[in-house]
C-alpha positions in Angstrom: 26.7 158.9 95.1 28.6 161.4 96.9 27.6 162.2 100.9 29.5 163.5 103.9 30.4 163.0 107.6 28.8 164.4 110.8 30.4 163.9 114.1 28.8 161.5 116.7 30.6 161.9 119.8 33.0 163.8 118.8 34.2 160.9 115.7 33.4 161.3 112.3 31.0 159.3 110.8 30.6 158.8 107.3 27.2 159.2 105.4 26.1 158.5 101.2 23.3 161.0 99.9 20.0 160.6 101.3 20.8 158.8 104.2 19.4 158.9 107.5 21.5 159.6 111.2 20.0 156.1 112.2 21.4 154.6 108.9 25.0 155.9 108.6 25.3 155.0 112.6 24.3 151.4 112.4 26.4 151.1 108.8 29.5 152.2 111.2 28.7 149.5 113.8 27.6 151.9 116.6 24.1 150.4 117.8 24.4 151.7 121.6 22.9 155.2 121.4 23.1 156.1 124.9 20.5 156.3 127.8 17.0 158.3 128.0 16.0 160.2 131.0 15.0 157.2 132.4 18.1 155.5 131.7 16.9 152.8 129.2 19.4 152.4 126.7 18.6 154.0 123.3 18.8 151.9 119.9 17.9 152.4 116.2 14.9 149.8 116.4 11.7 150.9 114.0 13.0 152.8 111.5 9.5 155.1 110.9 9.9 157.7 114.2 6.8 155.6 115.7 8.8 154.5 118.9 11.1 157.1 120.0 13.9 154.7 121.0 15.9 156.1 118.7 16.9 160.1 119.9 19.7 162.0 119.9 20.5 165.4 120.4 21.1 167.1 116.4 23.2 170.6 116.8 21.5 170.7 120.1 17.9 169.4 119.7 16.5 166.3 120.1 15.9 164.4 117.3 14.6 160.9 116.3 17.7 160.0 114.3 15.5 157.5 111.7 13.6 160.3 110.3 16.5 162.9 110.3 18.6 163.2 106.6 22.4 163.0 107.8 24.1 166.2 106.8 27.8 167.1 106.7 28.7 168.8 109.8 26.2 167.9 112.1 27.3 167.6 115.4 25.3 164.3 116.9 25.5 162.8 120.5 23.4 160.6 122.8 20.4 162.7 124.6 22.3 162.0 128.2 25.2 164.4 127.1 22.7 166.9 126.4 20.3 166.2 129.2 22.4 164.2 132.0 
């Protein structure tokens, strides 16, 4: 099973095929995805995109990082170095 690497702030994180964001992040020991607007600190928590917790910003866009496929070259950071 072959997959890839996307950056997450600025490292490269590896990915297999049909994995999500969420997935490859917590397989490379990075459960601290930043802070919302709020400040709240951001984990991978549900898994199904039904409580938000866990959103990044994708090539620029805010994504829930559970539901969204890794894919080589992304460029992924917390929403607070988008948004802060």
């Amino acid at each position: 099973m072959s997959g890839g690497s996307f950056l997450w702030r600025g490292a490269a994180i590896s990915f297999r095929a049909g994995e999500s964001i969420a997935s490859a992040l917590l397989r490379a020991g990075e459960r601290d995805l930043g802070a919302d607007g709020a400040g709240a600190r951001l984990r991978y928590f549900c898994g199904i995109g039904a409580c938000q917790n866990c959103l990044v910003s994708v090539d620029g866009s805010i994504a829930e990082s559970c539901l969204t496929p890794a894919s080589d070259g992304l460029k992924v950071d917390p929403v607070e170095a988008v948004h802060g």
